[in-house]
Backbone bond lengths (Angstrom), bond angles and torsions (degrees), N, CA, C in turn:
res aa  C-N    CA-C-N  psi(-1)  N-CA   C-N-CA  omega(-1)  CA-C   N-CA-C  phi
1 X - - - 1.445 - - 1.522 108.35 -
2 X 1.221 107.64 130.67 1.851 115.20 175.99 1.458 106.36 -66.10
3 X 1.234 113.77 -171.74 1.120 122.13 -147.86 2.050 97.80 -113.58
4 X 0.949 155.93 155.87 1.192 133.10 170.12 1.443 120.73 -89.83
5 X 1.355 127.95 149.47 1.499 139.46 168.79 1.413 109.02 -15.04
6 X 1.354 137.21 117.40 1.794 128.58 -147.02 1.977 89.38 -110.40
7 X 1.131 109.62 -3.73 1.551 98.05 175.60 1.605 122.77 -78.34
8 X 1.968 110.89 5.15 1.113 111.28 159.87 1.189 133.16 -110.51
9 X 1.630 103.40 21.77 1.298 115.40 165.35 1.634 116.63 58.15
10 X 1.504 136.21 -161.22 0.653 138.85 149.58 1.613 160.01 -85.52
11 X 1.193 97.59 7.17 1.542 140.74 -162.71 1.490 96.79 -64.02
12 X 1.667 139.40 115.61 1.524 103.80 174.34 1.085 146.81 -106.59
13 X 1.782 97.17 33.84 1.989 116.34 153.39 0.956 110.25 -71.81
14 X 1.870 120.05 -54.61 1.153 119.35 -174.06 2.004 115.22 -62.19
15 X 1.354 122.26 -39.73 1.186 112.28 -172.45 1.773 118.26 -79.13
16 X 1.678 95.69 -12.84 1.767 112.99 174.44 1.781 94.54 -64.71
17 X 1.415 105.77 -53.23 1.355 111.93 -162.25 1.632 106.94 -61.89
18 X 1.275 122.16 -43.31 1.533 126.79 -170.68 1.544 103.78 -76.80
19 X 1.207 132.07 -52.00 1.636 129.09 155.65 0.975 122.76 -34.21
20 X 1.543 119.64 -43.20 1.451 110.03 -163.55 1.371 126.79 -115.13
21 X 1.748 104.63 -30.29 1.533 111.07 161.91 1.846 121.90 -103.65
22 X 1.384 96.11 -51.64 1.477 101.39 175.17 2.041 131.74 -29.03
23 X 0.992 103.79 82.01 1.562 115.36 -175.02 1.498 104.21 100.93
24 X 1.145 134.87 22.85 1.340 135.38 170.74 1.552 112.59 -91.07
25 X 1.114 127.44 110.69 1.610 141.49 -175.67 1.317 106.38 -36.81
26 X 1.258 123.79 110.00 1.637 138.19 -172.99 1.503 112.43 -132.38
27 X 1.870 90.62 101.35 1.901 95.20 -166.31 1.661 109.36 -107.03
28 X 1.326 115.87 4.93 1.038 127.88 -171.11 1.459 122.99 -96.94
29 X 1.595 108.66 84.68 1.279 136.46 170.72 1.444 111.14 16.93
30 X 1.772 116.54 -77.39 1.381 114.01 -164.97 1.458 118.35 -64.21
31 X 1.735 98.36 -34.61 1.792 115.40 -168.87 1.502 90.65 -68.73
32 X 1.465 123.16 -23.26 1.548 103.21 -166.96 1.919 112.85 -88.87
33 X 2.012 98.78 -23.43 1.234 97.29 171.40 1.362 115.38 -90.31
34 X 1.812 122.13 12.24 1.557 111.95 174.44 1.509 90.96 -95.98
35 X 1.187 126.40 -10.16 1.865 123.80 -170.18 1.638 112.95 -93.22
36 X 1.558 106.53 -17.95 1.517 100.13 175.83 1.324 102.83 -98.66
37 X 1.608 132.44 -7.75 1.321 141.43 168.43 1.743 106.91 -44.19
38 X 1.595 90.25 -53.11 1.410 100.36 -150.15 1.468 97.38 -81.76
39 X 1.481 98.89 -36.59 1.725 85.57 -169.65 2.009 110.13 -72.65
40 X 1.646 106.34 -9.36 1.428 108.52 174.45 1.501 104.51 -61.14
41 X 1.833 119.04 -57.41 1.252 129.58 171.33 1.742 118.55 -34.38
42 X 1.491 110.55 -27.05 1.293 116.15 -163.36 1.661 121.03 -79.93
43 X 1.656 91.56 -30.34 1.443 112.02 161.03 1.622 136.07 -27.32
44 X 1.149 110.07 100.66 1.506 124.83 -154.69 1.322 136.05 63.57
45 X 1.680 98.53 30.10 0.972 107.22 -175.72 1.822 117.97 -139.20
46 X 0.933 156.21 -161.80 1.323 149.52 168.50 1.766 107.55 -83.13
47 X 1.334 121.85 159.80 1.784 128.98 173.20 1.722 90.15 -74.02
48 X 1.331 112.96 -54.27 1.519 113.09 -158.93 1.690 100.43 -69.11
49 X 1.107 108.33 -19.06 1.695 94.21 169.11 1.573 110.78 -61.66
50 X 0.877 117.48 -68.13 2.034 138.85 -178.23 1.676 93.89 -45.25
51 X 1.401 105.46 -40.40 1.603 101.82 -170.18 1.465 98.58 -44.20
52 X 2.303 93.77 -73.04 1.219 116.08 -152.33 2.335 103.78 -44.26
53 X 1.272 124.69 -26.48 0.940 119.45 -147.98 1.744 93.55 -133.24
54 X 1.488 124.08 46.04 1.637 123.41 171.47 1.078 94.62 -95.07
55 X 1.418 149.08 -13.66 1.104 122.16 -159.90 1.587 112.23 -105.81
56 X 1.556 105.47 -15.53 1.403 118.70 154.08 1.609 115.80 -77.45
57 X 1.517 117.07 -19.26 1.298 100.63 163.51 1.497 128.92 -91.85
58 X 1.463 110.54 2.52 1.651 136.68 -175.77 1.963 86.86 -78.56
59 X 1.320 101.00 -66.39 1.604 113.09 -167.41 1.973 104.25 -41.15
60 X 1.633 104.42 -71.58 1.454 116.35 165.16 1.559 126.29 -37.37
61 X 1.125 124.88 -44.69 1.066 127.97 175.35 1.703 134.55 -110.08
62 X 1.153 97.81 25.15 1.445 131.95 153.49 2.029 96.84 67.21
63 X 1.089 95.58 53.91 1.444 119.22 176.18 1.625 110.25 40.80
64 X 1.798 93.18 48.26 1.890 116.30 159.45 2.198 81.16 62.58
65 X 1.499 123.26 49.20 1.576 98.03 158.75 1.879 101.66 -86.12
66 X 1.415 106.96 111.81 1.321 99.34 171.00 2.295 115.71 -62.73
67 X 1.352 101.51 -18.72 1.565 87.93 173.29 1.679 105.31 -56.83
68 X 1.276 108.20 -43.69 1.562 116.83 -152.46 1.496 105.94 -68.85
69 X 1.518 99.53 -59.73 1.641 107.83 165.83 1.562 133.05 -38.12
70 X 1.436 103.69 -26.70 1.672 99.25 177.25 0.954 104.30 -102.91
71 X 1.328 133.87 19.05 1.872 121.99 155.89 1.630 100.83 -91.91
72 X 0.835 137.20 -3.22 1.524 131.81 -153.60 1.701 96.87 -101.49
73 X 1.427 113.22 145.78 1.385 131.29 -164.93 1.514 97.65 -132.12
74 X 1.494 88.45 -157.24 1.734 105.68 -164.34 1.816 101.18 -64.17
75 X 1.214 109.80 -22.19 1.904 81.32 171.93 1.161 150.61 -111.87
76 X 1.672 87.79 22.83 1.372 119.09 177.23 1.604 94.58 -88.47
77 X 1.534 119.63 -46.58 1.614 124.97 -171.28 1.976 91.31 -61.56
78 X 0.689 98.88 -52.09 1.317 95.30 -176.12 1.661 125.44 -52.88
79 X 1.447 113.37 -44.41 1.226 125.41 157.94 1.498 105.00 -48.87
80 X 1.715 124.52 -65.26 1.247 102.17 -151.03 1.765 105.77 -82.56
81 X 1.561 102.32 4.16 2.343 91.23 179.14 1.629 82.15 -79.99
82 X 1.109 138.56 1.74 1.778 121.68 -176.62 1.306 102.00 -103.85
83 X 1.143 119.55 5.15 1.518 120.34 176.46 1.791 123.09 -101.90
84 X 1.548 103.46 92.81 1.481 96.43 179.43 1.387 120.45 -73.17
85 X 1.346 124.76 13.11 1.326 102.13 167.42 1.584 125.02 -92.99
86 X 1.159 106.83 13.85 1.513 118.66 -163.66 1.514 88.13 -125.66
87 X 1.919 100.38 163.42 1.549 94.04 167.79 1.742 104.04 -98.88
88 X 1.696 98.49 141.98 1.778 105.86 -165.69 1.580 107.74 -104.65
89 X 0.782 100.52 84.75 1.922 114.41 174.82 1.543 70.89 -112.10
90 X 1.493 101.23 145.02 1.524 161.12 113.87 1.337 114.59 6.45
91 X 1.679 101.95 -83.55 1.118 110.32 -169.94 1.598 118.77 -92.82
92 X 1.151 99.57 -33.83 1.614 98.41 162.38 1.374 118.91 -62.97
93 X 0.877 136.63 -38.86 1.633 142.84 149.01 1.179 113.37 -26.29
94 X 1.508 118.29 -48.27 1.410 113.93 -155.96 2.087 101.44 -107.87
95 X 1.515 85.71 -12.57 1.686 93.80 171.89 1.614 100.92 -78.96
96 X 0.862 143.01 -21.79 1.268 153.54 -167.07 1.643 100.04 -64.57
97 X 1.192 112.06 -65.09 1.222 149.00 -171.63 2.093 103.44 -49.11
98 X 1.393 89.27 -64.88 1.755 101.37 173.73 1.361 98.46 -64.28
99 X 0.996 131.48 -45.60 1.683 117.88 -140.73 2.072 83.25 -93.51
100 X 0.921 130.78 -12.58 1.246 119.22 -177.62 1.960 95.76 -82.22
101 X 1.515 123.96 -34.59 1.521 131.40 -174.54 1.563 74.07 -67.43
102 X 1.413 145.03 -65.88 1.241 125.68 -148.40 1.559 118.95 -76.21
103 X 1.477 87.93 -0.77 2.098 96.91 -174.59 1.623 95.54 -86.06
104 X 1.532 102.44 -28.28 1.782 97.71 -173.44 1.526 95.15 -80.34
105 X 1.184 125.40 -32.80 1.373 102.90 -171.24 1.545 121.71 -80.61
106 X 1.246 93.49 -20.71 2.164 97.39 160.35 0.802 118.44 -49.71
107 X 2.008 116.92 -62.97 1.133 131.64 -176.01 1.604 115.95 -55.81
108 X 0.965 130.50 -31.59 0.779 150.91 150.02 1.991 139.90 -19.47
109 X 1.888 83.58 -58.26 1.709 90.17 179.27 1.415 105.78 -149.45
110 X 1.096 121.82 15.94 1.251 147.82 148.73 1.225 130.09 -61.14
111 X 1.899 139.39 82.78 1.063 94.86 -174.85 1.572 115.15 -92.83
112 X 1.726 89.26 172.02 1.649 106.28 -160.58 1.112 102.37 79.84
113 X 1.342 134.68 16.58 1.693 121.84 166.73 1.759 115.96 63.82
114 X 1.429 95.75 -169.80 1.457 100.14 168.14 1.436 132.71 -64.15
115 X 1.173 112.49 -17.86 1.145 135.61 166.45 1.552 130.04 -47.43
116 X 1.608 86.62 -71.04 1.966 92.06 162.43 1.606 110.15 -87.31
117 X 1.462 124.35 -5.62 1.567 114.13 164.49 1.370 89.04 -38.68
118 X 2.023 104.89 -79.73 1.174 118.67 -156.19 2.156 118.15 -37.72
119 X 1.024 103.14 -46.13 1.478 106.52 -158.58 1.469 107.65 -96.67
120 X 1.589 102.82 7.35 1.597 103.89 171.39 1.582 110.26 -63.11
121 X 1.291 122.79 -32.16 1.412 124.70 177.66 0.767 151.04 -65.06
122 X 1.703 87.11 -0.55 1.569 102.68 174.36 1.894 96.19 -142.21
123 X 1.390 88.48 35.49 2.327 94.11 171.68 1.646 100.11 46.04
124 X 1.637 119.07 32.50 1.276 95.63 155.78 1.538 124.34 103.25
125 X 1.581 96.02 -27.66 1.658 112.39 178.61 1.449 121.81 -141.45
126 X 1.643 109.62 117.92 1.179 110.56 175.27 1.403 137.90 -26.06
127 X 1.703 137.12 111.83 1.399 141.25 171.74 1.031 110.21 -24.68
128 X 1.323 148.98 108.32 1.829 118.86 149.32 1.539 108.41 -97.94
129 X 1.469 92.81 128.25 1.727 121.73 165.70 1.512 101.07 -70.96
130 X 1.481 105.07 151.58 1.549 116.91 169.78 1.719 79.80 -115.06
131 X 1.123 144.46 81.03 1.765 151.09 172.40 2.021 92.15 -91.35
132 X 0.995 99.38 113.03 1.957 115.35 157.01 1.240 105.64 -100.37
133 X 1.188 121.28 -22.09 1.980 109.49 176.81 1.790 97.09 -158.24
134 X 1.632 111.91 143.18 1.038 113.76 158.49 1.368 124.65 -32.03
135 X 1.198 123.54 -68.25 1.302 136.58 -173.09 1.360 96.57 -14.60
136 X 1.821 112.30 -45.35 2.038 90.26 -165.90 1.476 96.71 -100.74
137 X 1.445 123.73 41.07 1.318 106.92 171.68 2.095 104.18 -97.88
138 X 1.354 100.74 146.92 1.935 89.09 -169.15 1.545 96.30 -101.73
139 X 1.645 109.35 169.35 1.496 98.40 -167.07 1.521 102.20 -102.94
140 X 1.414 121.05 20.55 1.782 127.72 162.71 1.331 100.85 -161.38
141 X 1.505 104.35 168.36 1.475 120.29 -163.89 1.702 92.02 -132.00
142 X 1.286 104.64 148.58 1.873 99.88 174.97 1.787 95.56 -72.12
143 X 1.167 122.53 -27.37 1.387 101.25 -169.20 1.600 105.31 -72.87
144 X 1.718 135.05 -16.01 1.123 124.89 -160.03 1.572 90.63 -89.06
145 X 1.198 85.63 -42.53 1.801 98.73 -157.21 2.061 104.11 -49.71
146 X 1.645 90.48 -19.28 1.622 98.27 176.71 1.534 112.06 -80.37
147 X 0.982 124.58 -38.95 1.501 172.97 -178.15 1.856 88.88 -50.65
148 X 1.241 114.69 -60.64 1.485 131.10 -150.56 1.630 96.52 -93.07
149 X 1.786 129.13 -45.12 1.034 126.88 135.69 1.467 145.17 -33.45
150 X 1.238 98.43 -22.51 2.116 99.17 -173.34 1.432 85.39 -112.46
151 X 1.612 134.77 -20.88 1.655 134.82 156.86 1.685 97.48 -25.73
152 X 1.328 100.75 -77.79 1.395 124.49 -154.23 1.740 117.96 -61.22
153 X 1.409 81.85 -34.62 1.727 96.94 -179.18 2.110 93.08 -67.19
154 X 0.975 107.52 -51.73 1.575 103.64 171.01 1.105 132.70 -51.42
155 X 1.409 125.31 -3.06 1.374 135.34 -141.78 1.457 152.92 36.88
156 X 1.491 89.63 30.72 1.481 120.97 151.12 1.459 122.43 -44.31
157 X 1.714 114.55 125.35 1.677 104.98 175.41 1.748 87.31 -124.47
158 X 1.622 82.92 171.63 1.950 97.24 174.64 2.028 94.29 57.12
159 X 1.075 103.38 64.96 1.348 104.68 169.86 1.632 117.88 -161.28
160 X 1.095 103.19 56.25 1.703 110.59 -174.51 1.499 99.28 -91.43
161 X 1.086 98.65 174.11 1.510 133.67 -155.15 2.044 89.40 -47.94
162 X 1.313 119.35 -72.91 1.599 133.91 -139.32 1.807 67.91 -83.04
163 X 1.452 161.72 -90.91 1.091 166.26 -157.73 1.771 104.37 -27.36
164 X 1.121 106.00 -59.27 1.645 123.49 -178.79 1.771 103.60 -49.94
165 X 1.353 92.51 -68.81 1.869 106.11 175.19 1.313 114.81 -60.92
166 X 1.575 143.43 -12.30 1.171 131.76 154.16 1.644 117.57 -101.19
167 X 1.516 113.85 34.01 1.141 124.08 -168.11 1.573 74.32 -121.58
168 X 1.063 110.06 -43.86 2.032 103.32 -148.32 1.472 91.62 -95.76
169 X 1.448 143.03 -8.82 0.973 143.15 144.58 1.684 117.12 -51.68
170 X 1.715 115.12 -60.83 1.340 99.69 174.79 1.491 138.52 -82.87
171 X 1.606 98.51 -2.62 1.333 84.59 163.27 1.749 120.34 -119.74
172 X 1.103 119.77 36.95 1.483 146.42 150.78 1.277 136.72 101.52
173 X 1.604 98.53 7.82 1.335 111.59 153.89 1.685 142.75 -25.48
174 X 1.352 96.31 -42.94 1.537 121.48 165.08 1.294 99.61 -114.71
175 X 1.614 125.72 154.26 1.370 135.31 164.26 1.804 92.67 -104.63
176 X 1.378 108.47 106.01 1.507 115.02 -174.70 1.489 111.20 -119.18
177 X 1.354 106.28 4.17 1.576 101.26 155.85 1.848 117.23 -79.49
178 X 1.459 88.45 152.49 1.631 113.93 177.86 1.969 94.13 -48.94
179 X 1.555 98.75 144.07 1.461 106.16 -173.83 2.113 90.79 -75.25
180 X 0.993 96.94 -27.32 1.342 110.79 167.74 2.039 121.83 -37.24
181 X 1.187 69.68 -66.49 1.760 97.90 -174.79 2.122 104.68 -50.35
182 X 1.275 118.01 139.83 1.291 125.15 177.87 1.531 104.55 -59.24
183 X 1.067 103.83 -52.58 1.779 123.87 175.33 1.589 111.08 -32.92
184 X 1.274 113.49 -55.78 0.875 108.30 163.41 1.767 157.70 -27.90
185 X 1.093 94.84 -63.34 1.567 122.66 159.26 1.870 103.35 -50.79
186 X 1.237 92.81 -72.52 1.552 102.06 -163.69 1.946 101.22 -49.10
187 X 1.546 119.56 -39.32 1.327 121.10 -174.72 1.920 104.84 -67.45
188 X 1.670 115.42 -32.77 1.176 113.76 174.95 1.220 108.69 -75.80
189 X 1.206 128.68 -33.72 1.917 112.03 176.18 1.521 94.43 -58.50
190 X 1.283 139.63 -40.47 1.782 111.00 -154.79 1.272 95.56 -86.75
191 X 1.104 144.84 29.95 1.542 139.58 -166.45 1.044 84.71 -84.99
């Protein structure tokens, strides 16, 4: 057995999290708009921060229902900047808010929903990398970076190019574990 992907260290949220979700095929609409939430939230900031504290943002944000989230106004934003268990930006708060109106409007006229919006960019089936060392992993793909554009055209915020591509990396769009890594294998059988 190889060794696993070493950028999750030893920590054992972070190595639960890289085993068990990280590159694992995730087609399910809401989980995919509570996962680009977080990784928007994650922005300038560390994954293991958002890690250590999803479950206070699961609690706050009413466990990512984007129907629920796009009725909510100024005193819900207000509730959640009083909430230290979450991280309280402003605008990510309030991007939260739009990008859930823009999840209904995918869902919406999209067919296959947000779901196949999302995985149209890659026809439906996870990338697999043959990666032996980070070094050749890149930090965007033209398909995300397209991906991160038709976001925006929807009215998607906190969704640029390098955000999009480590979104579609963790939930399995790309197979971006080391051919090395156990993870690996197991993320190419669910392809």
């Amino acid at each position: 057995m190889g060794e696993r992907c070493d950028w999750c260290g030893t920590d054992p949220l972070y190595v639960a999290y890289h085993d068990d979700e990280w590159g694992v095929p995730e087609r399910d609409s809401r989980a995919l708009y509570e996962k680009l939430i977080l990784d928007g939230f994650q922005a300038g900031l560390s994954w293991y921060t958002i890690l250590r504290k999803r479950d206070a943002f699961r609690a706050a944000f009413a466990g990512f229902d984007p129907d629920l989230i796009a009725t909510w106004g100024e005193p819900e934003v207000a509730r959640l900047l009083a909430d230290a268990g979450i991280v309280r930006n402003r605008s990510k708060i309030e991007a939260t808010i739009t990008n859930a109106q823009a999840w209904q409007r995918i869902e919406a006229t999209h067919p296959g929903g947000f779901s196949d919006f999302l995985w149209s960019v890659v026809d439906g089936r996870p990338v697999q990398r043959s990666l032996t060392d980070f070094a050749q992993l890149p930090a965007t793909d033209p398909r995300t970076d397209d991906l991160s554009k038709r976001l925006k055209k929807t009215g998607f915020r906190f969704c640029g190019p390098t955000i999009v591509y480590a979104f579609a990396q963790a939930v399995g769009m790309y197979n971006d574990h080391l051919v090395t890594c156990p993870a690996y294998a197991r993320c190419a059988a669910l392809a």
